[in-house]
C-alpha positions in Angstrom: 42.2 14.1 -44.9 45.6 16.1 -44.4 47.5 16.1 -48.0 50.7 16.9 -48.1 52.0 19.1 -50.5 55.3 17.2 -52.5 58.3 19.9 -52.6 59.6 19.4 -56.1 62.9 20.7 -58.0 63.4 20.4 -61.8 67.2 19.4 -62.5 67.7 22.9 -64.2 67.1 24.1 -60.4 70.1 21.7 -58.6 73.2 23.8 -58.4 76.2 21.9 -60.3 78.1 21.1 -58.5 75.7 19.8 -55.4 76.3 21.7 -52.3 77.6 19.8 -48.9 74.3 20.7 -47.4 72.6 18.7 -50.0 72.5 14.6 -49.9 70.8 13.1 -52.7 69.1 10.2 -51.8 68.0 7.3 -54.3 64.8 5.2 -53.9 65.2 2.9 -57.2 66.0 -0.7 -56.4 69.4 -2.9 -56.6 69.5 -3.7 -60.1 68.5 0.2 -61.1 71.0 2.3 -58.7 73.7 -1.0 -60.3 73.0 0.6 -63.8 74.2 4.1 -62.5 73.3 6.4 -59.7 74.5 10.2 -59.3 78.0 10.1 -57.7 77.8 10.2 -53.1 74.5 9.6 -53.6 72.8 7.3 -50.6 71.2 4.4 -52.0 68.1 3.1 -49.7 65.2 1.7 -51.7 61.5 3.1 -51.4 60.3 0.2 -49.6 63.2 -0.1 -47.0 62.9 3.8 -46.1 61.3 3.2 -43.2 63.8 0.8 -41.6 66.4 2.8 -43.0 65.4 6.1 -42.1 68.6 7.1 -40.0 70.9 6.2 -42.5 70.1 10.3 -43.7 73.0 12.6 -42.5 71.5 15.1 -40.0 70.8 18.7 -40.4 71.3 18.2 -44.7 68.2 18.7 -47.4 67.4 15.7 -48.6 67.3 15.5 -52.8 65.0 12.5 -53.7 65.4 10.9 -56.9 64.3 7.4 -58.7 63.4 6.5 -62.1 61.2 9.2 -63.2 60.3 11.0 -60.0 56.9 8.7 -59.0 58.9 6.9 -55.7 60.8 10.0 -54.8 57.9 12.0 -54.7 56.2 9.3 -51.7 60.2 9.3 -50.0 59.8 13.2 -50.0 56.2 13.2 -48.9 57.5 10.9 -46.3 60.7 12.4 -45.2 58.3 15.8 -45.2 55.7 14.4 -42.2 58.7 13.3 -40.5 60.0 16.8 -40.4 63.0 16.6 -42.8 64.1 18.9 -45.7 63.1 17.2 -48.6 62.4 17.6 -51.9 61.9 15.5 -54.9 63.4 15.3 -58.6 61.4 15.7 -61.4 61.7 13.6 -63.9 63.9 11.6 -62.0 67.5 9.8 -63.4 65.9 10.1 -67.0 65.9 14.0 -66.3 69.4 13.9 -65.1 70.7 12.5 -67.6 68.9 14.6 -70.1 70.2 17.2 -68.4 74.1 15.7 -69.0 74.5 15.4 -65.1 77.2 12.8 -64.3 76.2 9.5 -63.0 78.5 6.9 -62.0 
């Protein structure tokens, strides 16, 4: 069995402010991304990536992110076999915050 290794950033790591060749992209469901979600970010829950796959700018590293980092790490290990740049958030929108990121 082929495992796939999960790129992962801590938020200390994520230049401030994100550059344009970064979109973040947030797996958490409605009610979650409703109660704040980091500013541009593109909102497409962990079960409708799939389907939703093209809504991802082309050509931009992908910056997964969720609640604590457990549904962005299967988006990146997903977006990874599919050939993307991707790499997840650790610790997720809690981390963020921590961190005194903005979130709108």
């Amino acid at each position: 069995m082929n495992e796939i290794s999960i790129p992962t950033v801590q938020v200390e790591g994520v230049p401030e402010p994100l550059p344009e060749s970064v979109v973040v992209l947030d797996v958490r469901e409605e009610n979650e991304w409703q109660g704040g979600h980091v500013d541009g970010a593109v909102h497409i829950p962990l079960g409708e990536l799939p389907a939703r796959i093209d809504e991802l700018p082309d050509g931009k590293q992908v910056l997964a992110i969720c609640h604590v980092g457990g549904r962005s790490a299967q988006a990146t290990g997903y977006l990874v076999q599919r050939g993307y740049d991707a790499v997840n958030l650790d610790g997720g929108m809690i981390a963020w915050q921590r961190a005194g990121r903005p979130v709108v």
